[in-house]
N, CA, C and O atoms as a Tripos MOL2 file, in Angstrom:
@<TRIPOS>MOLECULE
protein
  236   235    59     0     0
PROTEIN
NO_CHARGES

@<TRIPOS>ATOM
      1 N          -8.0590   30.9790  -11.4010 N.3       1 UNK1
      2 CA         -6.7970   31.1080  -10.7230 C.3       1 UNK1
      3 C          -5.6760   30.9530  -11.7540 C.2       1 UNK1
      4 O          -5.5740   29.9500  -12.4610 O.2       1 UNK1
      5 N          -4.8280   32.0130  -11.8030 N.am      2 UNK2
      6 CA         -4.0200   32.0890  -12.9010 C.3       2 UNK2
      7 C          -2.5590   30.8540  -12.2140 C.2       2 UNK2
      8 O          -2.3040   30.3940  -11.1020 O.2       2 UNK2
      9 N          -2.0260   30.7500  -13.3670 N.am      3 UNK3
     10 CA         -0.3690   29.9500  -12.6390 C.3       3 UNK3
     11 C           0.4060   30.8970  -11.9230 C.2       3 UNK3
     12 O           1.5520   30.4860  -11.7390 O.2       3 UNK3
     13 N           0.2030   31.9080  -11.5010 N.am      4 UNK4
     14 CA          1.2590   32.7420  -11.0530 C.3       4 UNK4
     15 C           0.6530   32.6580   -9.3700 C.2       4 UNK4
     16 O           1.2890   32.5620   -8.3210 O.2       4 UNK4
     17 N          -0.4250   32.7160   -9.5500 N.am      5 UNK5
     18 CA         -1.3700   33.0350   -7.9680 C.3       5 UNK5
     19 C          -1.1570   31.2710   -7.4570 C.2       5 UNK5
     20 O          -1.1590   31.0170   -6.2520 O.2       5 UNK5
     21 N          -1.0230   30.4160   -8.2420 N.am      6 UNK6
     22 CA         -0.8270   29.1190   -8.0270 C.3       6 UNK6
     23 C           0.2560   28.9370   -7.2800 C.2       6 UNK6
     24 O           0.1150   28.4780   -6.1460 O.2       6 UNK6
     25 N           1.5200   29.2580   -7.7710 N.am      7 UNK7
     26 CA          2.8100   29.1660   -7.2380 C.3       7 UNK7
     27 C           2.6630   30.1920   -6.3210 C.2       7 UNK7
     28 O           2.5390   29.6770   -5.2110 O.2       7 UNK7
     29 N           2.6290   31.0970   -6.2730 N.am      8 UNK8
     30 CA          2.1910   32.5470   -5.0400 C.3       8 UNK8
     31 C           1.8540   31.5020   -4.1450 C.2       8 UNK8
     32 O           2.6390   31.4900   -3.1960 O.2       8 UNK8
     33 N           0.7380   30.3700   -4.0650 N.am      9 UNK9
     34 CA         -0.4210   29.5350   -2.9580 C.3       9 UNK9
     35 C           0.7210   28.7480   -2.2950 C.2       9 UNK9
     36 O           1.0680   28.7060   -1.1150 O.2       9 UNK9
     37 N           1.2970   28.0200   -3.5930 N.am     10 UNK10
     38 CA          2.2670   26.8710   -3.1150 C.3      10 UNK10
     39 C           3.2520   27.3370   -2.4500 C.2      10 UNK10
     40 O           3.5290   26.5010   -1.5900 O.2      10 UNK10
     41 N           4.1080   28.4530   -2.3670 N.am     11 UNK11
     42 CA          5.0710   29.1560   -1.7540 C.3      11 UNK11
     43 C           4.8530   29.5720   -0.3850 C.2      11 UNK11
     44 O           5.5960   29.5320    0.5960 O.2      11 UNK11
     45 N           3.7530   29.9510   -0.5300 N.am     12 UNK12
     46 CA          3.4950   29.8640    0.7860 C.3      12 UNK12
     47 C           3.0880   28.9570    1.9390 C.2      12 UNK12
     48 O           3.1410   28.8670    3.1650 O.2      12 UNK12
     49 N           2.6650   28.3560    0.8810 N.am     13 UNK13
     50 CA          2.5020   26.9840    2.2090 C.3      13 UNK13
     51 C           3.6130   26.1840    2.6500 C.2      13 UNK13
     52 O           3.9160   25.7680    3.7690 O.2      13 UNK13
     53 N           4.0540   26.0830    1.7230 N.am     14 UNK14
     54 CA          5.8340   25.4230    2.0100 C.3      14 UNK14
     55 C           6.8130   26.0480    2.8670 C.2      14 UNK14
     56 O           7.4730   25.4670    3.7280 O.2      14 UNK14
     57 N           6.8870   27.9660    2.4030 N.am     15 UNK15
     58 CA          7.2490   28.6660    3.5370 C.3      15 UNK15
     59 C           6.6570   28.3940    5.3080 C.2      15 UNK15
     60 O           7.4150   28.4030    6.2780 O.2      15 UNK15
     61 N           5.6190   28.2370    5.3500 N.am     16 UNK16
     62 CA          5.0100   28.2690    6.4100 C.3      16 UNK16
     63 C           5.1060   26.8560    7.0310 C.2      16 UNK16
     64 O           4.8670   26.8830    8.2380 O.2      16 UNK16
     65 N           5.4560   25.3370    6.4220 N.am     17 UNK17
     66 CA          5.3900   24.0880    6.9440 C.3      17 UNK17
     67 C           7.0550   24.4880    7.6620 C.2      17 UNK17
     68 O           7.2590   24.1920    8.8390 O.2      17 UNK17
     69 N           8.2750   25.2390    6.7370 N.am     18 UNK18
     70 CA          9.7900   25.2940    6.9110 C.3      18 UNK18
     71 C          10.0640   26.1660    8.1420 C.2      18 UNK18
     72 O          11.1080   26.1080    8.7930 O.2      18 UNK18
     73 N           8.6230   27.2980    8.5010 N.am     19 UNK19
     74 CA          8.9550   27.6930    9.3880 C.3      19 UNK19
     75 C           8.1740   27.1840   10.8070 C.2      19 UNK19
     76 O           8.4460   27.5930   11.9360 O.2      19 UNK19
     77 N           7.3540   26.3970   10.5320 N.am     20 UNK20
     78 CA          6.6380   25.7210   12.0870 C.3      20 UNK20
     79 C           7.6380   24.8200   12.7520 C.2      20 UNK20
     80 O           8.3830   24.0350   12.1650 O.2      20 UNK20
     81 N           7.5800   24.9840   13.7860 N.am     21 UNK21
     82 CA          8.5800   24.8040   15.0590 C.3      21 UNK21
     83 C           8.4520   23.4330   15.0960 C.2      21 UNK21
     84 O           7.3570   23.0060   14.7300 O.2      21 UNK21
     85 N           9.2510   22.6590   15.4280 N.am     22 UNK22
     86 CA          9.5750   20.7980   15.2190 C.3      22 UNK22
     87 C           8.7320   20.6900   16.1620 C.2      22 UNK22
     88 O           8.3190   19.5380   16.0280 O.2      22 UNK22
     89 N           8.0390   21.2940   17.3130 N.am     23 UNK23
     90 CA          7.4180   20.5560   18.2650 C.3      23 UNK23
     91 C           5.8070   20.5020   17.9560 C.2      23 UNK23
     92 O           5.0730   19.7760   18.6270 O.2      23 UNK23
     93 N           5.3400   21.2770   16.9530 N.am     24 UNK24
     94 CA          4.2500   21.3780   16.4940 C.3      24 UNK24
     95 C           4.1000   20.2850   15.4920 C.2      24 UNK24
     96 O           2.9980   19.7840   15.2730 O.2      24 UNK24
     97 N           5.3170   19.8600   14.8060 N.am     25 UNK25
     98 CA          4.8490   18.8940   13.4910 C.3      25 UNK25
     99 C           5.1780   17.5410   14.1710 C.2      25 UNK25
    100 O           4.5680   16.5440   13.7870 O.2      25 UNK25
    101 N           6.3310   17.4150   15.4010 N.am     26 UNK26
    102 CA          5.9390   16.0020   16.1300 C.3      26 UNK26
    103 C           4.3260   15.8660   16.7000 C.2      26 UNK26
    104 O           3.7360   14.9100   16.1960 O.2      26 UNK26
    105 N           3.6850   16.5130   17.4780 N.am     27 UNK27
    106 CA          2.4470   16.6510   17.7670 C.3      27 UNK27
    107 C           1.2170   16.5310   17.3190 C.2      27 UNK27
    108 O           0.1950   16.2660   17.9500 O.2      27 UNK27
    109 N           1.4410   16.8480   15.6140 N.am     28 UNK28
    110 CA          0.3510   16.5150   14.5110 C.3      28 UNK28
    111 C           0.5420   14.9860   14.4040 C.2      28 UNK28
    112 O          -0.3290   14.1260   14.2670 O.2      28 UNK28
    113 N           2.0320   14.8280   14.5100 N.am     29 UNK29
    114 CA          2.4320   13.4410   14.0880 C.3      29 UNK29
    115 C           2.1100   12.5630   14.7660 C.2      29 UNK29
    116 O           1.6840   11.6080   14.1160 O.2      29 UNK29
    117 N           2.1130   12.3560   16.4160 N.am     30 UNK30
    118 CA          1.7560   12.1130   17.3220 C.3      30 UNK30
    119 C           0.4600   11.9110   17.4320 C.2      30 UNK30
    120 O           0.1140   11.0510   18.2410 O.2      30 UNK30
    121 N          -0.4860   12.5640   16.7370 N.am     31 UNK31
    122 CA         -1.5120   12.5970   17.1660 C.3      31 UNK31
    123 C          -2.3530   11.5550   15.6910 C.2      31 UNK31
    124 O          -3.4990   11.1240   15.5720 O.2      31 UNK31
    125 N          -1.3140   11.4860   14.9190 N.am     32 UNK32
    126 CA         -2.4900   10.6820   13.7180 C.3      32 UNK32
    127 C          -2.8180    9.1670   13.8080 C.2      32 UNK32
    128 O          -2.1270    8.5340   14.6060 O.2      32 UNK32
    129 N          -3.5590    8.6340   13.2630 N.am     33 UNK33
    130 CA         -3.8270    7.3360   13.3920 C.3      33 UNK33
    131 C          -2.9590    6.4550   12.6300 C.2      33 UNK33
    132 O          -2.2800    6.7840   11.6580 O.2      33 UNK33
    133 N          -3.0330    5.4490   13.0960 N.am     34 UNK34
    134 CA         -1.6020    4.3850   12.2390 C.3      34 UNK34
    135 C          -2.0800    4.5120   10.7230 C.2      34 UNK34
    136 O          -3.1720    4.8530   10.2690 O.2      34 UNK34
    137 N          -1.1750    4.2150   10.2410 N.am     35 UNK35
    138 CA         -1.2620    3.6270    8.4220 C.3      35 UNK35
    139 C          -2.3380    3.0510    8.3530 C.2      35 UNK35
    140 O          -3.3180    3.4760    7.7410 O.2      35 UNK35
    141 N          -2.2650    1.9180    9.0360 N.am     36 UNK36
    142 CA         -3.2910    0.9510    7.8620 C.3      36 UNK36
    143 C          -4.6820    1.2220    8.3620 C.2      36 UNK36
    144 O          -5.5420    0.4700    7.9040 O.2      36 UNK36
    145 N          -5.0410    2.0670    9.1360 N.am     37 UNK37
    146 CA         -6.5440    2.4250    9.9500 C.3      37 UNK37
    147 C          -6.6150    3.5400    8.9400 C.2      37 UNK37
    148 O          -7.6450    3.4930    8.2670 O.2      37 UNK37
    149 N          -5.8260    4.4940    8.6630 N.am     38 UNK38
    150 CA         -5.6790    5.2480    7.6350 C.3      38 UNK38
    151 C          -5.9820    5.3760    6.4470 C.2      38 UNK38
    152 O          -6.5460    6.3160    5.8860 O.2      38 UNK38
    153 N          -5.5630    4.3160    6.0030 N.am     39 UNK39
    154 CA         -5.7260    4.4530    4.5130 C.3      39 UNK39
    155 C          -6.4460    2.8570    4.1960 C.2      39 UNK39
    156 O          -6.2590    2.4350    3.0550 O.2      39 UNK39
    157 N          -7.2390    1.9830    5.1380 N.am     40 UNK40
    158 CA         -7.9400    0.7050    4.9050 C.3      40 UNK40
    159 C          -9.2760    1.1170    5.8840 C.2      40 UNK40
    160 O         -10.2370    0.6560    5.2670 O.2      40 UNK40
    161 N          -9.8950    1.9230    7.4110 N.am     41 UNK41
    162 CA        -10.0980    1.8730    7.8290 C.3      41 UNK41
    163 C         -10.2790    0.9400    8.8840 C.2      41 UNK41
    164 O          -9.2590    0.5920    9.4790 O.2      41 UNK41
    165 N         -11.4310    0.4380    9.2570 N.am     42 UNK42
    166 CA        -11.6260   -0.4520   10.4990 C.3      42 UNK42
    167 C         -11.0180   -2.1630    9.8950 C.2      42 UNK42
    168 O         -10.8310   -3.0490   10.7300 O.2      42 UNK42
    169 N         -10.8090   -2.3800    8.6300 N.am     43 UNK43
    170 CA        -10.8500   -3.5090    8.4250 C.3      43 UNK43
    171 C          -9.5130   -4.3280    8.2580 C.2      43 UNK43
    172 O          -9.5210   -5.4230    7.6950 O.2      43 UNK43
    173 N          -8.0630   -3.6150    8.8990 N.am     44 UNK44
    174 CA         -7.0780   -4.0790    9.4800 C.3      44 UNK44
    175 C          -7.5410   -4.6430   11.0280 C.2      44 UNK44
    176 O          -7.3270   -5.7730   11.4680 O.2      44 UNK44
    177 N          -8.0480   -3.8270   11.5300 N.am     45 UNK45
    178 CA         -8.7800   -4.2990   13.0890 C.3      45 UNK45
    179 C          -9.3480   -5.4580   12.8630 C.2      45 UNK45
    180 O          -8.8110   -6.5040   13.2280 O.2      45 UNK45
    181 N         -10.5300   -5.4230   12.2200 N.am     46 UNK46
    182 CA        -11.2950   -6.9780   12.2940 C.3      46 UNK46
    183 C         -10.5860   -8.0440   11.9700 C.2      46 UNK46
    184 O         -10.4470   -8.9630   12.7770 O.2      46 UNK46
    185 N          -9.9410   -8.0750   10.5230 N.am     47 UNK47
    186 CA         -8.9750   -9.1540   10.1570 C.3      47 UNK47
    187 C          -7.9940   -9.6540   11.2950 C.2      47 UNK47
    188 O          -7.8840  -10.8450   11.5880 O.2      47 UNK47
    189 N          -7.2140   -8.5200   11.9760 N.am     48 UNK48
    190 CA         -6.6700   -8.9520   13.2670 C.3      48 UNK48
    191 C          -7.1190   -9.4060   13.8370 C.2      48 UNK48
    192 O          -6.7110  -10.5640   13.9280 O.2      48 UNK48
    193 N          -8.1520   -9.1010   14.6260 N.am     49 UNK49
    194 CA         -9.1790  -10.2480   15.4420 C.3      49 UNK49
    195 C          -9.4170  -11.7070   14.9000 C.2      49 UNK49
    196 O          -9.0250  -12.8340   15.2010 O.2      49 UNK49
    197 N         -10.1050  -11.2430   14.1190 N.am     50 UNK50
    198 CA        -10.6590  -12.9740   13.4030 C.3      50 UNK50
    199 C          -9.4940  -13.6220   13.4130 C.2      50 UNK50
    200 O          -9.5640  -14.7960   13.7750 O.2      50 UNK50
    201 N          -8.2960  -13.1480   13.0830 N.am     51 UNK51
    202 CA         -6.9440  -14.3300   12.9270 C.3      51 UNK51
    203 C          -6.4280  -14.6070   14.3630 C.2      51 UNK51
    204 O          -5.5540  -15.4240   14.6520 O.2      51 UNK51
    205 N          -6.9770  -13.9490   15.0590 N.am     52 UNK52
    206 CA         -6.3200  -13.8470   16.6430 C.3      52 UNK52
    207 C          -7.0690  -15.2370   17.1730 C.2      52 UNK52
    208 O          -6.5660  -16.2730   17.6090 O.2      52 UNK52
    209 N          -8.1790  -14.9430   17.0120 N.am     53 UNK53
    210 CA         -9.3420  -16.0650   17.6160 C.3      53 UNK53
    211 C          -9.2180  -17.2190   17.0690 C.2      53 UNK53
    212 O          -9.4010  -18.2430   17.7290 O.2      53 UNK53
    213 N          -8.8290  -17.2490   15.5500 N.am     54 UNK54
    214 CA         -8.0960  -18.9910   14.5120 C.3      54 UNK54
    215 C          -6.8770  -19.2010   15.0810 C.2      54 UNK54
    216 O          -6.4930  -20.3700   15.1320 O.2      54 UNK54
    217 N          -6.2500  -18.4320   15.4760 N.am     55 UNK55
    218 CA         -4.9810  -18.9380   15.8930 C.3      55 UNK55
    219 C          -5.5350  -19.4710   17.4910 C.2      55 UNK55
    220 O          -5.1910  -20.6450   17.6250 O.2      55 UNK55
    221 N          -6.0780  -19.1020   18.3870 N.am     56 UNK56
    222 CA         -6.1970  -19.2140   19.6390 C.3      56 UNK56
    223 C          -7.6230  -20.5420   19.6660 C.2      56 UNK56
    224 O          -8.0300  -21.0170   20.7270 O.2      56 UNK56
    225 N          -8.0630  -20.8530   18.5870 N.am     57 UNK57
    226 CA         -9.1820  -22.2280   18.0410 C.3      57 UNK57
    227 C          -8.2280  -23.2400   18.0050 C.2      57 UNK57
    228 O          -8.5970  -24.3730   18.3150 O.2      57 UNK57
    229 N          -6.6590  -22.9770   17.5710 N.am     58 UNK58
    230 CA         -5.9690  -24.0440   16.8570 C.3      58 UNK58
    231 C          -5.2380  -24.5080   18.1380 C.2      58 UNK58
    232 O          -5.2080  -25.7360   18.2240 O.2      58 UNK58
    233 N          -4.6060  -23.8100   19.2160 N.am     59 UNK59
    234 CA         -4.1210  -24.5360   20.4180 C.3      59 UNK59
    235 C          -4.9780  -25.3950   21.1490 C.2      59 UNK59
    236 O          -4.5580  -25.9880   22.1420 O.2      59 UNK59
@<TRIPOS>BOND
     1     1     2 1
     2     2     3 1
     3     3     4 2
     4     3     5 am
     5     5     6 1
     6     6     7 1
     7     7     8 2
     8     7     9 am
     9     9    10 1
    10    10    11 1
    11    11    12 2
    12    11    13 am
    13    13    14 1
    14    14    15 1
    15    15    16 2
    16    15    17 am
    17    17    18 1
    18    18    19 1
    19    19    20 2
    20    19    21 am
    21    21    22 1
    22    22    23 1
    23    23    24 2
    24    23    25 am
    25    25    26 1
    26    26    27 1
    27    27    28 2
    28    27    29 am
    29    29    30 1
    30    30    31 1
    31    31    32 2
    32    31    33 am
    33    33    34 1
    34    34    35 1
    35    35    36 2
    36    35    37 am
    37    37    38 1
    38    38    39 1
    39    39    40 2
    40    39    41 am
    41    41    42 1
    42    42    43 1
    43    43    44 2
    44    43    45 am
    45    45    46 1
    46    46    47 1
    47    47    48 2
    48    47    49 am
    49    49    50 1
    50    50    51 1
    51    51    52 2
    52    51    53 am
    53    53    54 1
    54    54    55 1
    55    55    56 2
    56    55    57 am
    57    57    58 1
    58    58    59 1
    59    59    60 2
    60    59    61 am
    61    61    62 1
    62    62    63 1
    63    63    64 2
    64    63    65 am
    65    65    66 1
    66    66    67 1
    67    67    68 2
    68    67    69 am
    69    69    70 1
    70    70    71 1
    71    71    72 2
    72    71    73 am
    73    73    74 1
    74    74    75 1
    75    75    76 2
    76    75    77 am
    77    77    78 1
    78    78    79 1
    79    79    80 2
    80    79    81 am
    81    81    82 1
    82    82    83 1
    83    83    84 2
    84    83    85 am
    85    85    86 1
    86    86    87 1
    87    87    88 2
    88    87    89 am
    89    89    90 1
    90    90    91 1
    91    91    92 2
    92    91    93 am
    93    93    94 1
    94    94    95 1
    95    95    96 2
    96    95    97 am
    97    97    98 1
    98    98    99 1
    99    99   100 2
   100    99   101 am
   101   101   102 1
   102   102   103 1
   103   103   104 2
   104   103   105 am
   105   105   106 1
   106   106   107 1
   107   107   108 2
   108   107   109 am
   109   109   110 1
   110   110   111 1
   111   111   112 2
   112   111   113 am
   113   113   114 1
   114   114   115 1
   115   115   116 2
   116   115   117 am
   117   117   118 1
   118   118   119 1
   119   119   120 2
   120   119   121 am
   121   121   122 1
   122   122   123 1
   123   123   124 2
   124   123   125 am
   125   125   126 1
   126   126   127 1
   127   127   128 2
   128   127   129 am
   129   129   130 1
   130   130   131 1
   131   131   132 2
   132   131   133 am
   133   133   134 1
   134   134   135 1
   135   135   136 2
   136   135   137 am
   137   137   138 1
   138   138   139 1
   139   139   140 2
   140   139   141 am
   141   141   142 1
   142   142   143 1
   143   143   144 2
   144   143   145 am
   145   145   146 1
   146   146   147 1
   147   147   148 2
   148   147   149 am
   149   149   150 1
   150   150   151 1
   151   151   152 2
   152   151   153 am
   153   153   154 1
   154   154   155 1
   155   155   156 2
   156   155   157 am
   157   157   158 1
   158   158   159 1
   159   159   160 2
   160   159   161 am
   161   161   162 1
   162   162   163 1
   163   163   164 2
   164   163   165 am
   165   165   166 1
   166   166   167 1
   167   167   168 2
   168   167   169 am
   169   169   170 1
   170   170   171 1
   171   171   172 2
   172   171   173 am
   173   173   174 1
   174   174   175 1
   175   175   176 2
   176   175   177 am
   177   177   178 1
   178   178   179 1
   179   179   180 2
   180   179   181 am
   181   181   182 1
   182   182   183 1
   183   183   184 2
   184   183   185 am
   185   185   186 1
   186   186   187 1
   187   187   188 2
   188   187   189 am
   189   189   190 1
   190   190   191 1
   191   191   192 2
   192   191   193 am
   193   193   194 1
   194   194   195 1
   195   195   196 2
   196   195   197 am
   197   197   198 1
   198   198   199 1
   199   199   200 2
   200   199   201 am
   201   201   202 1
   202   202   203 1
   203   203   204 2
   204   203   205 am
   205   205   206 1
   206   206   207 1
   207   207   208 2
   208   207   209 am
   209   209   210 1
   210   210   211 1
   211   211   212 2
   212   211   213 am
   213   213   214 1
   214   214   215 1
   215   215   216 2
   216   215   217 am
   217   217   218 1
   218   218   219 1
   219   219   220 2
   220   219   221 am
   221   221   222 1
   222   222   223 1
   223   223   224 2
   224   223   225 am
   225   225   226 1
   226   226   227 1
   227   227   228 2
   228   227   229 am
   229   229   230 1
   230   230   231 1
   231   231   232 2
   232   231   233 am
   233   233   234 1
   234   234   235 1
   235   235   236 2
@<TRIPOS>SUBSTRUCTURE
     1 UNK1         2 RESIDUE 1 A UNK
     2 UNK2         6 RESIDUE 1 A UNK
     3 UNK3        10 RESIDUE 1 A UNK
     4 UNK4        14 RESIDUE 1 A UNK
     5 UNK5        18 RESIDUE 1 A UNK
     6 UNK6        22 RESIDUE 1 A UNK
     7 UNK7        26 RESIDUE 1 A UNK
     8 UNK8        30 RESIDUE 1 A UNK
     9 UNK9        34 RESIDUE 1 A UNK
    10 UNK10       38 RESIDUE 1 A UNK
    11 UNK11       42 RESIDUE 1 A UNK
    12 UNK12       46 RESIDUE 1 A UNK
    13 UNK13       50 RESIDUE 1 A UNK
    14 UNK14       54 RESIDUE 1 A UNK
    15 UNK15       58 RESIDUE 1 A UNK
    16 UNK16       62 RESIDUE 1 A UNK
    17 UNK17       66 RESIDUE 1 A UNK
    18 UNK18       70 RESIDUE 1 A UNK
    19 UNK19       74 RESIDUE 1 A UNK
    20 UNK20       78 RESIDUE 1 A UNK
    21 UNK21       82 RESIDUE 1 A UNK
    22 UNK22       86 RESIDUE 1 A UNK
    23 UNK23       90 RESIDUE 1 A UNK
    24 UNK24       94 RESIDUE 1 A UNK
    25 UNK25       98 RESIDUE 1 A UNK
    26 UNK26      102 RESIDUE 1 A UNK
    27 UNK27      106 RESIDUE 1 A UNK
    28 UNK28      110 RESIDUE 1 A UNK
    29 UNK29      114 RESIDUE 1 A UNK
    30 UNK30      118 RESIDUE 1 A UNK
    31 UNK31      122 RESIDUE 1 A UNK
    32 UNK32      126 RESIDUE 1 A UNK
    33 UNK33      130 RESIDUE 1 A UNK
    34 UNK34      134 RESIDUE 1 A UNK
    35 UNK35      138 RESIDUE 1 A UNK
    36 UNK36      142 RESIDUE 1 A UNK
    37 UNK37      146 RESIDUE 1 A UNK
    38 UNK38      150 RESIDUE 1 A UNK
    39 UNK39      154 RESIDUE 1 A UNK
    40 UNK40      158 RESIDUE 1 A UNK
    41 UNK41      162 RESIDUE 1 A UNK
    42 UNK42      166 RESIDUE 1 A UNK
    43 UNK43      170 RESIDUE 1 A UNK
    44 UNK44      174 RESIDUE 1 A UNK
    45 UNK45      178 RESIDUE 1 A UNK
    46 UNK46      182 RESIDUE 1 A UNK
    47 UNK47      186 RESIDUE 1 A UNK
    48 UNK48      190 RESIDUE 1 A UNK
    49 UNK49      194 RESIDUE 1 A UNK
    50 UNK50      198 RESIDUE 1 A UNK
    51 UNK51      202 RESIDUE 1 A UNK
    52 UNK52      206 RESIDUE 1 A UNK
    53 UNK53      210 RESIDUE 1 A UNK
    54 UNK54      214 RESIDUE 1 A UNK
    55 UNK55      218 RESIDUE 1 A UNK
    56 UNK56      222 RESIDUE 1 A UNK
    57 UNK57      226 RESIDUE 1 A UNK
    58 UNK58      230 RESIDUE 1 A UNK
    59 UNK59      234 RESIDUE 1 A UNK
């Protein structure tokens, strides 16, 4: 893949994000999973728990 067909790739995809309709990119948005499930998986969840249950040991 030469640099020219590169930028040709990138142009177009950028064209095409500038022209999708705001109700399509709230909807992707809408639809993704939070941050930290994201990019840590399940193990924001558990830590939450376990601290939920130490805090609720300590009353």
């Amino acid at each position: 893949m030469s640099f020219n067909d590169y930028v040709k790739f990138v142009t177009q995809q950028v064209v095409m994000k500038m022209e999708e309709p705001k109700t399509e990119k709230e909807d992707r948005k809408a639809e993704r999973m939070p941050f930290p499930v994201r990019a840590f998986g399940m193990i924001p969840l558990g830590l939450s728990i376990f601290w939920r249950k130490r805090v609720k040991k300590r009353q």
